[in-house]
C-alpha positions in Angstrom: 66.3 149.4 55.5 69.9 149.5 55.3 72.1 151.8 57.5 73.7 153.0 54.0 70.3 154.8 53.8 70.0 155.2 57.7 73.4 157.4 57.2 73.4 161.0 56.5 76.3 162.7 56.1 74.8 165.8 58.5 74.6 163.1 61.2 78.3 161.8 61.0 81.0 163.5 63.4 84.5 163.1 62.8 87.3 163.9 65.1 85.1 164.6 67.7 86.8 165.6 71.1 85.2 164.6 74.2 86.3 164.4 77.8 83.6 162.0 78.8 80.7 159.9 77.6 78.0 161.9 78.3 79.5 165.5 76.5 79.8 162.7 73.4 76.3 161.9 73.7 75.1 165.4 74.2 77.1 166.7 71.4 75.4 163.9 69.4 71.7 164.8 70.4 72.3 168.4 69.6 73.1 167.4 66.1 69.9 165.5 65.7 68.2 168.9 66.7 70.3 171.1 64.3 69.6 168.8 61.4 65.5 168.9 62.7 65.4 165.1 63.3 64.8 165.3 67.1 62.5 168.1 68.8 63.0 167.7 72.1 67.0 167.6 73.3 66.0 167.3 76.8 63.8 164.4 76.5 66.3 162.2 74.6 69.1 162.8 76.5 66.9 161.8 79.5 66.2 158.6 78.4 69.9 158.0 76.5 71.3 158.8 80.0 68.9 156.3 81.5 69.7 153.6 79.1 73.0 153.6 80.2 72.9 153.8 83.4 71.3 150.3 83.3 74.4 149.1 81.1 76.9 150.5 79.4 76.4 150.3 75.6 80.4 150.2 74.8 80.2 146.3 73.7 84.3 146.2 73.1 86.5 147.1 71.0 86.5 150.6 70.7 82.9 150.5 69.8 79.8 151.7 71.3 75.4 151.5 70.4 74.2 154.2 72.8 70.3 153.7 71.9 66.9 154.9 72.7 63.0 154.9 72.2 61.6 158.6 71.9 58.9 160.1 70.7 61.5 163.5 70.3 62.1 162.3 66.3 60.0 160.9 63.8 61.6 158.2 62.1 64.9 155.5 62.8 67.7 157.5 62.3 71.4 157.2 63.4 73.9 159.9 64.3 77.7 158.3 64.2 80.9 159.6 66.0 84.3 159.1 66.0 86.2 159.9 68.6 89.9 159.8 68.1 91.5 160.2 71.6 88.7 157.6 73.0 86.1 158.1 75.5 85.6 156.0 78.6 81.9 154.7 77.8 82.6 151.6 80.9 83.1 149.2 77.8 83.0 145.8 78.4 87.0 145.0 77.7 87.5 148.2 79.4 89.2 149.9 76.7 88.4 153.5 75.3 85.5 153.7 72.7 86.1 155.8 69.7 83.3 154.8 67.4 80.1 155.4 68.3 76.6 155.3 66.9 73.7 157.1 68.6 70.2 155.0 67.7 67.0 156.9 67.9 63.5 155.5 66.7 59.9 156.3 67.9 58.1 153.8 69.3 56.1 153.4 65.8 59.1 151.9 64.5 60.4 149.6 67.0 61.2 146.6 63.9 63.5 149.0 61.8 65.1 150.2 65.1 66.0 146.1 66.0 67.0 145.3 62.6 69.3 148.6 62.6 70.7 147.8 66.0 71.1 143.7 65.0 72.9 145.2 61.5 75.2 147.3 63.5 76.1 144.7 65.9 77.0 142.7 63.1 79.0 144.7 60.7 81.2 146.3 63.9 82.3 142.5 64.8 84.5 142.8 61.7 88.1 143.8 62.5 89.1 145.8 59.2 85.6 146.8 58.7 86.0 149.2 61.9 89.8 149.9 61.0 88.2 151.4 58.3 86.2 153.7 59.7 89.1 154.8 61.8 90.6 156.4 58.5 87.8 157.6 56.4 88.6 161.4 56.2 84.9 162.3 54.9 81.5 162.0 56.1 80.9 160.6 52.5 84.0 158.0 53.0 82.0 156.6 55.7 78.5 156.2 54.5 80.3 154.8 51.1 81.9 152.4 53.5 78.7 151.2 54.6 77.2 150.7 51.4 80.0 148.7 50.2 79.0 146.2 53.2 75.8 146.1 52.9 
């Protein structure tokens, strides 16, 4: 599966202000509850919370892969966020993060979550590729951005 069709455009949050790392995240799970792809808020932000307090999942510049294993949703599915005044997610390099994708997956689905996560990874290494994502005005800009890479 390719994030192209792990993107929704319900599940994509631009200009999103945030005064820390874990209203970002909470705003981010809520979303997966309005759209009915998580059913239990509490549960996910639990173990999204967890998760980072092992490590931080802000990998450098300005990008973070907050990421969990819940039975709250049903499939893989990814909620992105841009933040454009940054949010300290304890990053790596220490800078602000302001592009961040949430990663959910039962525990069914544990190879598309991997391959998802490794895909990610990958395509954020590429300088322009997240300048580009810094000026997509559209929710549809950015999943179009992702299935030109792909």
């Amino acid at each position: 599966m390719t994030l192209a069709e792990l993107l929704d455009e319900s599940l994509i949050l631009l200009k999103e202000r945030c005064s820390s790392k874990e209203e970002l995240l909470e705003a981010m799970v809520d979303k997966l509850v309005q759209t009915g792809n998580v059913n239990n808020k509490k549960e996910l932000l639990k173990i999204i919370m967890e998760r980072e307090k092992v490590a931080s999942t802000g990998f450098g510049r300005g990008v973070a892969i907050p990421h969990g294993i819940s039975e709250a949703g049903s499939r893989v599915v990814i909620v992105f966020a841009r933040v454009d005044r940054g949010v300290d997610f304890g990053a790596l390099d220490g800078k602000p993060v302001h592009l961040v994708f949430l990663l959910v997956t039962p525990e069914k689905d544990i190879a598309s979550y991997l391959s998802a996560l490794a895909q990610l990874s990958r395509v954020l290494r590429n300088e322009s590729f997240r300048k580009r994502l810094l000026h997509c005005q559209t929710a549809a800009e950015i999943v179009q951005a992702f299935g030109e890479k792909n």
